[in-house]
C-alpha positions, 0 to 999 in steps of 0.5 A: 473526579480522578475516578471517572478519569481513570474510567474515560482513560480506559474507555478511550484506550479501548477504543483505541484498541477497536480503532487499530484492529478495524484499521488492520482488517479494513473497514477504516470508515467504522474506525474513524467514527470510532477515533472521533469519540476518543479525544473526548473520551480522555485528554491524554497527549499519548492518546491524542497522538496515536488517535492522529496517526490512526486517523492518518492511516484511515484517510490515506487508505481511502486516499484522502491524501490532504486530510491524511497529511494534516493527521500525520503532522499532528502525530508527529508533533504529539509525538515530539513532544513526548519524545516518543521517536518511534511514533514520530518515525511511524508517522514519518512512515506513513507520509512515505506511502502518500509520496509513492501513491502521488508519484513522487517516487524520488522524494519517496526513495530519499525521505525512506533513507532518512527513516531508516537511519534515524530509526537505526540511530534511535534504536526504536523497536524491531518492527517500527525499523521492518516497516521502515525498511518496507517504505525504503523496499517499495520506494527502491522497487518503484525507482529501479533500484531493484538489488537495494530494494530485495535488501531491504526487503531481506531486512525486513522479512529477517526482524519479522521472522525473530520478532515472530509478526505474521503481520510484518512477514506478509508485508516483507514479502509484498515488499519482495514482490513489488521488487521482483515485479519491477525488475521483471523477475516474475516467477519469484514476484509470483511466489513472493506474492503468493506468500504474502497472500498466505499470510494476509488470509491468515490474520485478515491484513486487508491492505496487504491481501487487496495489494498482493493479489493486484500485484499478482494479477499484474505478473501474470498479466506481464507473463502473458497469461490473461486468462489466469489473472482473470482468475485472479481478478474475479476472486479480488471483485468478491471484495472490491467490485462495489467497495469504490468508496470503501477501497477507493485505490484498490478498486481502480486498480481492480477495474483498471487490471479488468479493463486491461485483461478484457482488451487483452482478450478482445473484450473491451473497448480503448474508449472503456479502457480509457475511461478508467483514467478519470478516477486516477485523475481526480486523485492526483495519479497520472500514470495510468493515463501513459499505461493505457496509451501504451497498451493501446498504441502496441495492440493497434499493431497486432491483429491477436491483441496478444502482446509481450512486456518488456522491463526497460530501467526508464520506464515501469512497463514497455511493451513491444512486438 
């Protein structure tokens, strides 16, 4: 009996091990096929506890916010309940991108404080308090915070390069594009942006390539130059143009920035524009229902379709003549 538990442990270990790195290169629905044998293979509490986080990972990166939630919260107790502050921070952590993705970026920038001083307080390990202070850089970023939000990225970017984690300095420099970008800093959010795709490439970090590539067609769409996000965006449709349900946010982010460079360019139409909002709306997300009313109120006024973005602090993006 003790034999084949230490057999069923292994195994379950090893497919926790397959479980992380499918989670990490991006094929989350293969992990949690693989994550549903692990309870089975194996009663350990600690493998319980990493396979609920893992779980949480999966559905929240297809934006299955409730069934993500539900994960977490039996992470967490796991966790708990070994003691283990790191994993109940991580999934603490986790939770902190089902606030952004909601728009509850308030409760976002308060609950990523707490995180990070609870894993200062519990001297967790390097890259657990990096990817804290990232959830507080891009929580920051999306409320305007923009000098606290580089700091924290700064942070980030420093435990990375001592730890040595390609991983976590990809991730930190996202961070750092979000906050350039939202504080309209674009040549910076541009280079920062490049760096982390460097690095994503370079491991096969899905998430942070799919974000920091959408990110960079953003910026240079905000600098006015359609004809180089479209660039941008047709490399990207490699990968997501027909993956809705494997990206399901990357891809309506994908479609939406198209949509956009194609009206900017005079090559869609607002009812195509529009119509991307529905997927938004079926997940929760409302702001780009404002987005592309905004876009299309201020090209109706100009007869190029050519417009210029203006940061202004009570809103993401204000464009003007």
């Amino acid at each position: 009996m003790a034999h084949f538990y230490e057999f069923s442990l292994r195994a379950a270990k090893a497919l926790l091990g397959l479980s992380t790195i499918l989670v990490h290169t991006g094929f989350y629905e293969d992990a949690l096929q693989h994550l549903a044998s692990v309870s089975n293979a194996a009663p350990s509490p600690s493998l319980q506890a990493q396979t609920s986080l893992l779980r949480a990972e999966s559905c929240l990166r297809l934006n299955r916010y409730d069934l993500a939630v539900t994960e977490l919260e039996a992470a967490r107790c796991g966790f708990a309940l070994l003691g283990d502050s790191s994993g109940e921070i991580e999934a603490e952590r986790i939770r902190n991108t089902v606030l952004r993705d909601r728009g509850l970026h308030v409760e976002a920038v308060l609950q990523a404080q707490h995180l990070v001083q609870r894993a200062r307080a519990g001297r967790v390990q390097p890259l657990t308090l990096a990817g804290c202070l990232r959830s507080l850089s891009r929580s920051l970023a999306l409320t305007h915070q923009i000098n606290d939000a580089l700091a924290a990225a700064q942070e980030a970017l420093d435990i990375a390069s001592v730890v040595g984690s390609i991983r976590a300095r990809g991730n930190a420099q996202l961070a750092f594009g979000e906050a350039y970008r939202h504080g309209f800093n674009l040549e910076e959010a541009s280079s920062r942006y490049r760096l982390a795709i460097r690095d994503a490439e370079s491991i096969s970090n899905r998430d942070s390539l799919l974000w920091a590539s959408l990110g960079l067609a953003d910026t240079l769409v905000l600098q006015n130059r359609a004809e180089d996000a479209r660039r941008i965006l047709t490399e990207l449709g490699d990968v997501v143009a027909g993956a809705g349900e494997r990206y399901p946010l990357e891809h309506l982010h994908w479609l939406l920035s198209v949509r956009t460079v194609d009206f900017l360019l005079g090559g869609c139409t607002p009812d195509q524009l529009r119509s991307i909002t529905m997927g938004y709306r079926s997940m929760g997300i409302e702001w780009p229902e404002e987005y592309v009313e905004t876009v299309l109120a201020v090209s109706s006024h100009l007869p190029a379709k050519r417009m210029v973005f203006v940061y202004q602090p009570e809103r993401p993006l204000k464009l003007v003549v």
